[in-house]
Structures are given as structure tokens and as C-alpha cells.
C-alpha positions as CSV (number, residue, x, y, z in Angstrom):
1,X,0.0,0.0,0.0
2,X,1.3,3.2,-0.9
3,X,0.5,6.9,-1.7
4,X,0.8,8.2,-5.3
5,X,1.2,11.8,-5.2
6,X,0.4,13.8,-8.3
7,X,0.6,17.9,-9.2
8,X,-1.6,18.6,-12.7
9,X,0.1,20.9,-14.2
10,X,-2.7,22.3,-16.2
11,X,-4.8,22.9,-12.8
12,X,-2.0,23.1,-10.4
13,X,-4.0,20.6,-8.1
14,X,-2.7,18.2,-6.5
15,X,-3.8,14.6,-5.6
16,X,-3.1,11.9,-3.6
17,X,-3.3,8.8,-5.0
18,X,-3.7,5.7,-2.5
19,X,-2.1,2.4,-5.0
20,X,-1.2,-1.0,-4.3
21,X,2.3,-1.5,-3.6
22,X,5.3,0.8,-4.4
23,X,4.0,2.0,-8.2
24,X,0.8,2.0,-10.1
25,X,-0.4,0.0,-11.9
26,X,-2.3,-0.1,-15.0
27,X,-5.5,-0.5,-13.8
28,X,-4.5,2.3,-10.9
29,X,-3.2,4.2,-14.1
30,X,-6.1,4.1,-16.2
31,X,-8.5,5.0,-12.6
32,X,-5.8,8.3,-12.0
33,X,-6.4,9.3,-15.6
34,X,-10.1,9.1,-15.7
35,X,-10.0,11.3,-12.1
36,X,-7.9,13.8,-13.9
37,X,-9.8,14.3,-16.9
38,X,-12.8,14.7,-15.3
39,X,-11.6,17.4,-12.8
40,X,-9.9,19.1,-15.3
41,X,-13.4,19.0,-17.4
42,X,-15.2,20.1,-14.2
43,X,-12.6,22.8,-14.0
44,X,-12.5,24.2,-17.6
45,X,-16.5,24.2,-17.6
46,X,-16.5,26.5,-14.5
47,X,-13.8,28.8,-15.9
48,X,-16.0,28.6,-19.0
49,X,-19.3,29.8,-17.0
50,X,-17.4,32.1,-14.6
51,X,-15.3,34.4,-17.7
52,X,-17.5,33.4,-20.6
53,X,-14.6,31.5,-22.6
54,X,-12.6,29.0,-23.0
55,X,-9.5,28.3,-20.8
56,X,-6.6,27.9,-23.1
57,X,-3.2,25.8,-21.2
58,X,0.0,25.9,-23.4
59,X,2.3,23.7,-21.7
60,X,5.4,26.1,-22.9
61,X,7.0,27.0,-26.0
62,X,8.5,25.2,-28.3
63,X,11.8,26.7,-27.1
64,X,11.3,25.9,-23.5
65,X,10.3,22.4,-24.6
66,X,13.1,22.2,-26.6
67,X,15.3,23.0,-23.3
68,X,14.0,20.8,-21.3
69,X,14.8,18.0,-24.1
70,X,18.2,19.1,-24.3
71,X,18.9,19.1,-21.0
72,X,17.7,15.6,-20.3
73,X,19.6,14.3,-22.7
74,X,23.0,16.7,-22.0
75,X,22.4,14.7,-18.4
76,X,22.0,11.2,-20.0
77,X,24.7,11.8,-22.1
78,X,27.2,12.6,-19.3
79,X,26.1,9.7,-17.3
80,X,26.8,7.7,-19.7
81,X,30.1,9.4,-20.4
82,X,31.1,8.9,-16.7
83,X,30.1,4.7,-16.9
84,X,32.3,4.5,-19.5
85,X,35.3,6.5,-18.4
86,X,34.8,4.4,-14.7
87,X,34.6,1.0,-16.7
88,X,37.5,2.2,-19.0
89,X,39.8,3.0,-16.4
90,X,39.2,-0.3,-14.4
91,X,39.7,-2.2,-17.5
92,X,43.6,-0.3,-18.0
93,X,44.4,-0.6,-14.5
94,X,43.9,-3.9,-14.4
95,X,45.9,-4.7,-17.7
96,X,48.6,-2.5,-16.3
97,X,48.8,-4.6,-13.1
98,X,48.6,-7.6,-14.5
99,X,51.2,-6.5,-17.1
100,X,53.6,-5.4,-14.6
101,X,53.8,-8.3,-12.2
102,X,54.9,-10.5,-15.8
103,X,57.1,-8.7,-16.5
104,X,59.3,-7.8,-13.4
105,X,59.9,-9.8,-10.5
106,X,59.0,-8.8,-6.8
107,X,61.6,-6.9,-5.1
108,X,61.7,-9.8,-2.4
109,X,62.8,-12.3,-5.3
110,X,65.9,-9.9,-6.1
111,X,67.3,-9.9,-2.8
112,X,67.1,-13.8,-2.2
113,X,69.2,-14.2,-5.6
């Protein structure tokens, strides 16, 4: 059992959700989305009777969507940039180490010749 919270960003309302288990599913999905639209259809017929038109919601412009884009995938890019250079870097240090015990002797084995 689990809570579900929710902020619509064409209402700025927010709801909580009570789900089974640690994420929705589905059929909890499905249920959230038919709550939403009918609030938000509750909500745009009242602003409808209250100013006499309709309420119009852009959710940004096409630059500011375009921004957020970028910067999710400037983020992914560097993650993946950073598992790479980790996994890189064990994989040389390893083949240095291993390379360097071949090909000279402890110091111990030296001093006993």
C-alpha cells in the first residue's frame, strides 16, 4: 500500500493517490487518468461559466520544450560518459597490473638471488 502523489500541471491541483504496492499499476493508471480528466473537465467548464470563454493551457513554447529535451539528454549523455570513463579505467588498470607483475619480479625475489 502506498501513496501516489500527483501535481496537474494544467490545474495546479494536487492529488493523492492511494495504489497497491510501491508504483501504479495499469489499472491504478487508467482509474488516476479518468479522475484527472474529469476534474480538469469540471474545471475548464467552470472557468467557462465564470469568464465566458474558454481556458486555453500551453504547456510552454517550443523553445522551452526544446530545453528541457536538451537538458535531459545533455544529463543522460554525461552519465553515460562517466560509466564509461569508470569501466575504462578499471579495465587499463587492471591490464597495467597484471602486465607489470609478468614482467618484473618482486623486489623480495631480487634480494634472495
Amino acid at each position: 500500500m502506498g501513496i501516489f502523489q500527483y501535481v496537474d500541471s494544467q490545474t495546479g491541483k494536487g492529488y493523492d493517490f492511494t495504489i497497491s504496492g510501491e508504483n501504479p499499476s495499469d489499472v491504478e493508471f487508467s482509474k488516476i487518468a479518468q479522475i484527472l480528466r474529469r476534474d480538469r473537465e469540471e474545471d475548464l467548464k467552470a472557468y467557462k461559466d465564470k469568464y465566458g470563454a474558454d481556458l486555453y493551457v500551453d504547456d510552454g513554447t517550443a523553445v522551452g520544450r526544446s530545453l528541457e529535451t536538451g537538458k535531459k539528454d545533455i544529463k543522460g549523455a554525461f552519465g553515460e560518459v562517466i560509466g564509461t570513463l569508470e569501466t575504462d579505467w578499471a579495465w587499463v588498470s587492471r591490464k597495467l597490473w597484471y602486465r607489470l607483475r609478468r614482467t618484473r619480479p618482486p623486489r623480495a625475489w631480487a634480494l634472495v638471488s
